[in-house]
DRENPA-3360 file (N, C-alpha, C; in nm, 2 decimals, always signed):
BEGIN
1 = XXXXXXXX = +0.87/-2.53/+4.23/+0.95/-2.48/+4.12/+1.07/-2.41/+4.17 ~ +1.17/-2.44/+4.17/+1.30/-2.42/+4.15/+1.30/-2.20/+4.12 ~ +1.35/-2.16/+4.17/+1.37/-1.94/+4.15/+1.47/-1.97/+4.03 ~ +1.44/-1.89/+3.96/+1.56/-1.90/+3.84/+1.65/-1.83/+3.88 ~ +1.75/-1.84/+3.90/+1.89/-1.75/+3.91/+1.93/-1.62/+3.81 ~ +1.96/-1.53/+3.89/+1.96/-1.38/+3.87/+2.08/-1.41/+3.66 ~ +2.13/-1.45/+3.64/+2.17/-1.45/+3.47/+2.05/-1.49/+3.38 ~ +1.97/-1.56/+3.46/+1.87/-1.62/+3.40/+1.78/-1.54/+3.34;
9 = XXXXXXXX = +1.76/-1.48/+3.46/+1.64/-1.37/+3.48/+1.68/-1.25/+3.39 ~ +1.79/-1.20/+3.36/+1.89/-1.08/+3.27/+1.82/-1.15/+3.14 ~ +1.91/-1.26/+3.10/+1.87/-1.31/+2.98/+1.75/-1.29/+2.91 ~ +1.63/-1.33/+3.01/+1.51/-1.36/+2.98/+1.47/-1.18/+2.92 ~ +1.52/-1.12/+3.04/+1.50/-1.00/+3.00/+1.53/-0.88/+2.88 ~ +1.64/-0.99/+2.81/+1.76/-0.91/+2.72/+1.66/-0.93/+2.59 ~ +1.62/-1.07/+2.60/+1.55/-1.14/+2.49/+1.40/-1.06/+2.47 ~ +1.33/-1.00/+2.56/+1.20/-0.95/+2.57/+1.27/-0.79/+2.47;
17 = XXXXXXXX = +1.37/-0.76/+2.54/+1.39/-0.61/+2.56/+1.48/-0.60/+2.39 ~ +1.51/-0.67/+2.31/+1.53/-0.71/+2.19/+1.66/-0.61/+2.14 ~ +1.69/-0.57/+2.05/+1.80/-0.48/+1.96/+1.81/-0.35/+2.05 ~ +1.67/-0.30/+2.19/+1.72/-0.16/+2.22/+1.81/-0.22/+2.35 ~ +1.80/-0.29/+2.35/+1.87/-0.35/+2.51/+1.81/-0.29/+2.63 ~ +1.89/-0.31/+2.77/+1.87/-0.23/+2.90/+1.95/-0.18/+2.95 ~ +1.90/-0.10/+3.06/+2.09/-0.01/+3.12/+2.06/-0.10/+3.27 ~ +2.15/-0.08/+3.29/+2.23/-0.17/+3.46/+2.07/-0.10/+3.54;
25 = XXXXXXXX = +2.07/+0.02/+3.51/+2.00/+0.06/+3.61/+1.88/+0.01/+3.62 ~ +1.81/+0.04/+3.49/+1.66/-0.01/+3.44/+1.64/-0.19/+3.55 ~ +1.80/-0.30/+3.49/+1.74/-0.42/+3.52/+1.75/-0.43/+3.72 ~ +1.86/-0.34/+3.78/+1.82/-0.31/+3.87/+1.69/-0.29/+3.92 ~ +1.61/-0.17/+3.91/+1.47/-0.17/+3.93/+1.39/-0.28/+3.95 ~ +1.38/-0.35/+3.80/+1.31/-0.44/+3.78/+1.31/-0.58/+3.90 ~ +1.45/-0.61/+3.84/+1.44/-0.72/+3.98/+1.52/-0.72/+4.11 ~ +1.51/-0.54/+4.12/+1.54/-0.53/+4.30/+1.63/-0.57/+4.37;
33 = XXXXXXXX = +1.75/-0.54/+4.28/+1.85/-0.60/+4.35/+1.99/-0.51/+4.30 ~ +2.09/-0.50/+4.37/+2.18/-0.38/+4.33/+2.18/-0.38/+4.26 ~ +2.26/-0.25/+4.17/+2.38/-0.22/+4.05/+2.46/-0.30/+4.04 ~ +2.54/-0.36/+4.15/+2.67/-0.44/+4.16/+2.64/-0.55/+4.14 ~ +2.53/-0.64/+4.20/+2.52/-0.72/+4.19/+2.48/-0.77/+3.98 ~ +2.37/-0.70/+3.96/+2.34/-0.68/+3.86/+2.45/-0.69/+3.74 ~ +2.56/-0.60/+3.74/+2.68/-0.57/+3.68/+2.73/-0.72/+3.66 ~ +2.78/-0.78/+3.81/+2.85/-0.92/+3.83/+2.79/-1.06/+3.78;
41 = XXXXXXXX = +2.64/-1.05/+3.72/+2.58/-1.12/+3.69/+2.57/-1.11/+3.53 ~ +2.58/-0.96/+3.53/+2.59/-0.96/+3.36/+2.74/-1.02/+3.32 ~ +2.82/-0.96/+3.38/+3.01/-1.05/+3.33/+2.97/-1.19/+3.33 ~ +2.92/-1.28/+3.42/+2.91/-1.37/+3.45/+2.86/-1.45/+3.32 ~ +2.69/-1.44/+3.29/+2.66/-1.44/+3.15/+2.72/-1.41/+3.01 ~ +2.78/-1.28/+3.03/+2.87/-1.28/+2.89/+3.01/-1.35/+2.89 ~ +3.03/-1.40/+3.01/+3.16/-1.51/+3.01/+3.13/-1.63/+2.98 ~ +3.00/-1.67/+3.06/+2.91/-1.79/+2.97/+2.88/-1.78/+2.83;
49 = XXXXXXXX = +2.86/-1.70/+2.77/+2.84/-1.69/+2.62/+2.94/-1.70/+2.55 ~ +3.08/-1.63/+2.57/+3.20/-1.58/+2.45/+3.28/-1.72/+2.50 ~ +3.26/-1.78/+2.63/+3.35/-1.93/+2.62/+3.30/-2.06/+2.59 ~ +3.11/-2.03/+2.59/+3.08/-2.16/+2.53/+3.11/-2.15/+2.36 ~ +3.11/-2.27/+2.38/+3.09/-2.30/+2.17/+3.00/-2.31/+2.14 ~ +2.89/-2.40/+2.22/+2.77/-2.45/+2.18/+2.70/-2.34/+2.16 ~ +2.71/-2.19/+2.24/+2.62/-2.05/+2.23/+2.66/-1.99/+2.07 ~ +2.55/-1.97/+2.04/+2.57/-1.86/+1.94/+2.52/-1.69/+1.97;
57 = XXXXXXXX = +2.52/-1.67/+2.12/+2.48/-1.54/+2.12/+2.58/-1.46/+2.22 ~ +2.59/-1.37/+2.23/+2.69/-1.29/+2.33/+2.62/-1.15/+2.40 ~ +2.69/-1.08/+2.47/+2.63/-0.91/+2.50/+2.72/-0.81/+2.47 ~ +2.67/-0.78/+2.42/+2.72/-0.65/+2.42/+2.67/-0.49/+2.48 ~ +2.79/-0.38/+2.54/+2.78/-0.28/+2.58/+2.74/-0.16/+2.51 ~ +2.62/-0.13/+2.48/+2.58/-0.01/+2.39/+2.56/+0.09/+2.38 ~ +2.61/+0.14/+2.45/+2.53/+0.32/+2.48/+2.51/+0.31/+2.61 ~ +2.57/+0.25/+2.68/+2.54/+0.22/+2.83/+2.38/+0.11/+2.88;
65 = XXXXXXXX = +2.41/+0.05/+2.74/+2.30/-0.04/+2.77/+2.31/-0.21/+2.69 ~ +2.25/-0.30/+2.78/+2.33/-0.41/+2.75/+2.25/-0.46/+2.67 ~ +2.26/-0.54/+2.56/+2.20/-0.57/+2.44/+2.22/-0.75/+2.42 ~ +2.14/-0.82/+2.42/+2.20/-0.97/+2.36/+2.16/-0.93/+2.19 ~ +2.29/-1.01/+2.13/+2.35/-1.04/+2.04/+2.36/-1.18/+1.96 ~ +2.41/-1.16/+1.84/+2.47/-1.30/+1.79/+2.61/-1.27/+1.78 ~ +2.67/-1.39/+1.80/+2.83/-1.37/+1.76/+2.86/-1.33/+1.62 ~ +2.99/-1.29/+1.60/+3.02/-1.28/+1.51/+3.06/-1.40/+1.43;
73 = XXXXXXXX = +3.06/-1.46/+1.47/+3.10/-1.64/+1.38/+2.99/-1.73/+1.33 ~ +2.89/-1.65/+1.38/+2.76/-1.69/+1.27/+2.69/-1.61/+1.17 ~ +2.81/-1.52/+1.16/+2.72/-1.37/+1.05/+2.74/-1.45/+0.89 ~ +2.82/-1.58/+0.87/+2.78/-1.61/+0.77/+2.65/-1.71/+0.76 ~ +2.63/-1.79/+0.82/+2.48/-1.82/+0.86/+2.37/-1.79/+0.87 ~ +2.39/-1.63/+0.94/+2.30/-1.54/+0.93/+2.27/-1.46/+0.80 ~ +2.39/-1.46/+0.75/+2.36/-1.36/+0.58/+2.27/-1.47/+0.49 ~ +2.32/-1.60/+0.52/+2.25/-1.70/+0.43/+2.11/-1.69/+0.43;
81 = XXXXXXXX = +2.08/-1.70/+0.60/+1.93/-1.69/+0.63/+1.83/-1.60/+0.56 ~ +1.94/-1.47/+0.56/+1.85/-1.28/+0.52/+1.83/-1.32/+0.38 ~ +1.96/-1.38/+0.30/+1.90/-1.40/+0.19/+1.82/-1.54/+0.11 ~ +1.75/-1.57/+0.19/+1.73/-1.69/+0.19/+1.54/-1.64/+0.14 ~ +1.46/-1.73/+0.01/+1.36/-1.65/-0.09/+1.30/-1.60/+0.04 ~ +1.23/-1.68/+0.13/+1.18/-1.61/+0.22/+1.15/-1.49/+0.29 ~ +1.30/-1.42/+0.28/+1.33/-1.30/+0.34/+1.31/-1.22/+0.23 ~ +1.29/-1.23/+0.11/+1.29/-1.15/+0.00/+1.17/-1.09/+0.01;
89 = XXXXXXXX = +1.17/-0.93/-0.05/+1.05/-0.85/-0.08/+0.93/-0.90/-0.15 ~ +0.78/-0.89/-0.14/+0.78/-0.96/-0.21/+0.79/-0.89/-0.36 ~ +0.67/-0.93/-0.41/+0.72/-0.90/-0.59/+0.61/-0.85/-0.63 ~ +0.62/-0.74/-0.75/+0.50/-0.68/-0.76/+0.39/-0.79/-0.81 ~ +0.40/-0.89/-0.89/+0.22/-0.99/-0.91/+0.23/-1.03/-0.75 ~ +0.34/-1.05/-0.65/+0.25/-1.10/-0.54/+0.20/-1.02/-0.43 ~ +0.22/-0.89/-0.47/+0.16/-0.78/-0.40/+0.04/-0.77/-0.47 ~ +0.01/-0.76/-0.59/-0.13/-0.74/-0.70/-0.17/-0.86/-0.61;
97 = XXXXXXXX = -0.15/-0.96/-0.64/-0.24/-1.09/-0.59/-0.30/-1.06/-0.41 ~ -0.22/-1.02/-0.33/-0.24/-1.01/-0.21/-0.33/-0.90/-0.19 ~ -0.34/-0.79/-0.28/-0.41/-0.65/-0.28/-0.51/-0.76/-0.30 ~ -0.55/-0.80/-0.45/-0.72/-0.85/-0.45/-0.78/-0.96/-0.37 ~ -0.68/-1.03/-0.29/-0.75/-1.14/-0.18/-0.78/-1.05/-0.11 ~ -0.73/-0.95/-0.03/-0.74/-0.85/+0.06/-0.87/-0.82/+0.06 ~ -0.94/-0.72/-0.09/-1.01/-0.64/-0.08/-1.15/-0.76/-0.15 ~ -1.14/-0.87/-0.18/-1.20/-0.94/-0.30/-1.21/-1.10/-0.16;
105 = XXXXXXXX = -1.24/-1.08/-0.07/-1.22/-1.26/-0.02/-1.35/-1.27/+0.04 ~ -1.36/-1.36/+0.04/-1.29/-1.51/+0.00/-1.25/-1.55/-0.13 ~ -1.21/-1.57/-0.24/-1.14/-1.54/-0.34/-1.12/-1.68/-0.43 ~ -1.16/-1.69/-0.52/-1.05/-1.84/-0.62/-0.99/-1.80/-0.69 ~ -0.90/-1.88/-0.74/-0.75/-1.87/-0.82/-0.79/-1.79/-0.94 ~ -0.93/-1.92/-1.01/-0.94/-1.87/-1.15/-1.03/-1.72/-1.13 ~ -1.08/-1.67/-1.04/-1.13/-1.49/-1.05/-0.98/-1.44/-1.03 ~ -0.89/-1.46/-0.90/-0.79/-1.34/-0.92/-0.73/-1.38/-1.11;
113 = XXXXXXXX = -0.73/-1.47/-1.14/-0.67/-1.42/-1.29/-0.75/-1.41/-1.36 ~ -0.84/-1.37/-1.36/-0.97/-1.32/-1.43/-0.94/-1.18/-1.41 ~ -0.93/-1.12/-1.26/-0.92/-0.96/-1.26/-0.76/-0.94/-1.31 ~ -0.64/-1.01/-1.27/-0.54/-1.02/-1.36/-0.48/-0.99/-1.49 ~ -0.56/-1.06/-1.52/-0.53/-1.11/-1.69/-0.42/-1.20/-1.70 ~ -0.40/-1.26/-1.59/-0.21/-1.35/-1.60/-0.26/-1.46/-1.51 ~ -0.22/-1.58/-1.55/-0.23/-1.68/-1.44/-0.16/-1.65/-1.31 ~ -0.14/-1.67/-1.20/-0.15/-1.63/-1.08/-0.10/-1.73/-0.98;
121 = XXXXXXXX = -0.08/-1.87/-1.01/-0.07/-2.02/-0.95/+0.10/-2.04/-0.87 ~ +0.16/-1.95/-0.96/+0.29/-1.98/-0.87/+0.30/-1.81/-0.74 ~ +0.30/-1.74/-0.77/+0.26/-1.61/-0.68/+0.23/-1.65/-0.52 ~ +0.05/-1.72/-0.61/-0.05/-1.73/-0.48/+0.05/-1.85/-0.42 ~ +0.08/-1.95/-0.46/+0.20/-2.07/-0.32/+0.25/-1.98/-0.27 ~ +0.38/-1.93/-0.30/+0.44/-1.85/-0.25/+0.38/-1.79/-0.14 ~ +0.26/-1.69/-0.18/+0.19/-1.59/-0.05/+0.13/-1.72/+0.04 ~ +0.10/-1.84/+0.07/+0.06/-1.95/+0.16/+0.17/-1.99/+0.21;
129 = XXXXXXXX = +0.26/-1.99/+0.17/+0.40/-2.07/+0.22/+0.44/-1.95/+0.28 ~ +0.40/-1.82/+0.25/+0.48/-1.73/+0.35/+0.37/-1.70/+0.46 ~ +0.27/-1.77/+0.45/+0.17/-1.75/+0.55/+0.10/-1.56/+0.58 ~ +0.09/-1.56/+0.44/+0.03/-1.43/+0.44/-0.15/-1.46/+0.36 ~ -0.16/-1.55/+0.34/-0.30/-1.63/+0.27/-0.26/-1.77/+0.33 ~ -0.40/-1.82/+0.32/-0.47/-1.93/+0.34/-0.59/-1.97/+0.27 ~ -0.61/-2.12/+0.27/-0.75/-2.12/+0.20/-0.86/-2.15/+0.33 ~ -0.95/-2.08/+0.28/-1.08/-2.06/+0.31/-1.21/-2.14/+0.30;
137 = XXXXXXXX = -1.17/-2.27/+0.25/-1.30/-2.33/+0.19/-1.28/-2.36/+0.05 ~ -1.44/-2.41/+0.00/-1.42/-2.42/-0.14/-1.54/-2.41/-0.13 ~ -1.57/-2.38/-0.27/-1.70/-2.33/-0.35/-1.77/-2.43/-0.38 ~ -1.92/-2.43/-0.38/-1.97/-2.54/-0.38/-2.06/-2.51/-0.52 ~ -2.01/-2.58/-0.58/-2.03/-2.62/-0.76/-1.92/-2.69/-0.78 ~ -1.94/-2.66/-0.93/-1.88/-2.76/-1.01/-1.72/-2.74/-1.05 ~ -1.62/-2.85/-0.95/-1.50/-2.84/-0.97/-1.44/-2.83/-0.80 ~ -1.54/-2.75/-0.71/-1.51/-2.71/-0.60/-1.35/-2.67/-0.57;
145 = XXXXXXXX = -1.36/-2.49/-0.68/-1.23/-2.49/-0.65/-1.23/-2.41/-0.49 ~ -1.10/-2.41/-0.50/-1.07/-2.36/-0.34/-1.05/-2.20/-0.31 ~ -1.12/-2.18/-0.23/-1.12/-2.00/-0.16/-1.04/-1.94/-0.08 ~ -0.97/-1.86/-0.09/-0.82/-1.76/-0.07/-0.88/-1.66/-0.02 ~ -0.80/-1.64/+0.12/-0.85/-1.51/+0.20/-0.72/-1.49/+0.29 ~ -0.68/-1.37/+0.32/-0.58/-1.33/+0.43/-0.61/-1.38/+0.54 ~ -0.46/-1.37/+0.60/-0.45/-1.42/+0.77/-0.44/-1.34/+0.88 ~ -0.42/-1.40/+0.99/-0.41/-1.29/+1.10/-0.24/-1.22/+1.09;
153 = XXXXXXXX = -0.14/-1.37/+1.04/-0.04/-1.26/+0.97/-0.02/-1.16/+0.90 ~ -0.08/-1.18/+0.82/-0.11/-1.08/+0.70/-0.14/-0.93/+0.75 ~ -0.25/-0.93/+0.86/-0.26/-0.83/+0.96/-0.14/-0.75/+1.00 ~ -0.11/-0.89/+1.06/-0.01/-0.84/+1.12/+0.14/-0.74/+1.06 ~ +0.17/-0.81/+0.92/+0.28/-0.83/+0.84/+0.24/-0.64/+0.82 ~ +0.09/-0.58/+0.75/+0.11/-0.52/+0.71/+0.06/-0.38/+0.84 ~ +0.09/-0.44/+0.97/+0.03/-0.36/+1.08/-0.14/-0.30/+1.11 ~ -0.20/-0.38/+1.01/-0.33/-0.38/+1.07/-0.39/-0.43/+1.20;
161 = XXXXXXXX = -0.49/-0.39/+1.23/-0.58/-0.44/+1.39/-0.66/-0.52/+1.30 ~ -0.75/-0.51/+1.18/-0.85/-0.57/+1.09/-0.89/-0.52/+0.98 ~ -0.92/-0.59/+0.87/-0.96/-0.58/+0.75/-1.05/-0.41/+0.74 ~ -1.10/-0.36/+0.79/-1.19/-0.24/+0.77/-1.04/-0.09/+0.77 ~ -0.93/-0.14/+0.85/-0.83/-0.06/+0.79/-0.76/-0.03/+0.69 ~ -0.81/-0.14/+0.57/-0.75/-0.14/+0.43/-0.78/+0.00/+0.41 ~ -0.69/+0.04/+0.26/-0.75/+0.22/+0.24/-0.87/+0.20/+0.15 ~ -0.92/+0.30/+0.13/-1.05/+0.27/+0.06/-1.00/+0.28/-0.07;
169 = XXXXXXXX = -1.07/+0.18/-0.15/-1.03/+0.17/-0.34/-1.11/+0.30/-0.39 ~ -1.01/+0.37/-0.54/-1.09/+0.43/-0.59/-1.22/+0.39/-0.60 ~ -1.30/+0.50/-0.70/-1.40/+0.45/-0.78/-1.36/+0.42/-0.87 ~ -1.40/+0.37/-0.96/-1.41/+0.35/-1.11/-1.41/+0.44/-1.20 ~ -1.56/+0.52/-1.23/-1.54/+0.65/-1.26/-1.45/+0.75/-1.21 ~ -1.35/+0.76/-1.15/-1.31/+0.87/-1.11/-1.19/+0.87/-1.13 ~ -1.18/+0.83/-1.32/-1.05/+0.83/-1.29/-1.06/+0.90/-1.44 ~ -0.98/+1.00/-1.46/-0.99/+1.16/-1.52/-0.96/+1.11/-1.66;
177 = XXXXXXXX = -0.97/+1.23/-1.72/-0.99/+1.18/-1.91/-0.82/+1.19/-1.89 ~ -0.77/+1.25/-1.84/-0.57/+1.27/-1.88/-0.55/+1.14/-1.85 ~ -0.62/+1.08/-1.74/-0.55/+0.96/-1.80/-0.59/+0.87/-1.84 ~ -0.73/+0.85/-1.90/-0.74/+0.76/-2.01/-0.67/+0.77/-2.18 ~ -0.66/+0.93/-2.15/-0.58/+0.95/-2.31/-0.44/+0.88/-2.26 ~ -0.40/+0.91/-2.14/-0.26/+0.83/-2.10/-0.22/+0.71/-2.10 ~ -0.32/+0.59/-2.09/-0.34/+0.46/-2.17/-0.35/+0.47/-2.31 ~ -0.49/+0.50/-2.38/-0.55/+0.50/-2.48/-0.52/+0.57/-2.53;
185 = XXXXXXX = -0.43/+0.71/-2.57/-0.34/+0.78/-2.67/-0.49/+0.87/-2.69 ~ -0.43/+0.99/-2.75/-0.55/+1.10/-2.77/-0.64/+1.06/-2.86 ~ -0.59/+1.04/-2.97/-0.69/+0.97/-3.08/-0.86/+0.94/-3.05 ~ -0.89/+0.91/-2.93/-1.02/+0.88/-2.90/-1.11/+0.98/-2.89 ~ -1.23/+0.97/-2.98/-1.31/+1.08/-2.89/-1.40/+1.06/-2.84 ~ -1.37/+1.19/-2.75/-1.45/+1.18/-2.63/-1.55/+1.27/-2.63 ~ -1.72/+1.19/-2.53/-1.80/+1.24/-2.58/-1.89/+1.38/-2.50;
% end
């Protein structure tokens, strides 16, 4: 196998080292080889970048530390992307829906809208297409609908190590008379 050549090796580095970038010095250390050199390899690269067309990425100088980038001539591309449904928050039923697979799985459609009270069918796609659920199986009776449970994205999405870090759900009982008069209006009495 072929040594990759010292731009190569920056790049690979820029890409690991993400939005904080590196300083001259740091990639010196790393692959042991001067400042200067280091320096003459970074021009070299960012002259490869800002004169290809085919690149859409460049470097930039940050704080004394070098950062890869996108150009600026793909920021309309890139706005499309951010706003593209994907990137969107999600939405409060598909946060409700994703809470009860969470704490409730393996899960079918017709219980989450049972604990709902709303059908649930376009939500739950959405949370599969964004790869935050998956099905699980199916239930073995009559109809054999299909079982909904979180992923290892989902983990990930909401920075868990594993399901036993969810927060713990109230109780039931424990939820005070102010605020059942705060649903149910005072009128009730209580016994």
């Amino acid at each position: 196998m072929t040594p990759m050549k010292t731009e190569a090796l920056i790049e690979s580095i820029l890409y690991v080292a993400g939005e904080e970038g590196i300083s001259l010095k740091e990639l010196s250390d790393v692959l042991e080889i001067s400042k200067e050199e280091i320096r003459e390899s970074v021009k070299n690269l960012k002259k490869d970048y800002d004169e290809n067309g085919n690149r859409g990425l460049t470097l930039l100088d940050v704080a004394e530390r070098i950062v890869l980038a996108t150009k600026k001539e793909a920021e309309p591309a890139l706005r499309k992307y951010a706003q593209a449904p994907f990137m969107t928050p999600l939405s409060k039923a598909a946060l409700e829906i994703l809470a009860i697979i969470a704490y409730k799985q393996p899960i079918t459609r017709v219980e989450i809208d049972h604990i709902r009270g709303v059908q649930s069918g376009g939500s739950l796609q959405k949370l599969v297409l964004r790869g935050l659920v998956e099905e699980k199986g199916r239930v073995e009776g009559p109809g054999r609908p299909l079982l909904y449970g979180t992923t290892s994205y989902f983990l990930n999405y909401f920075g868990l190590n594993n399901l036993s870090e969810l927060p713990e759900l109230p109780e039931e009982d424990t939820v005070s008379q102010q605020e059942i008069d705060l649903f149910y209006g005072s009128s009730l009495q209580h016994e």
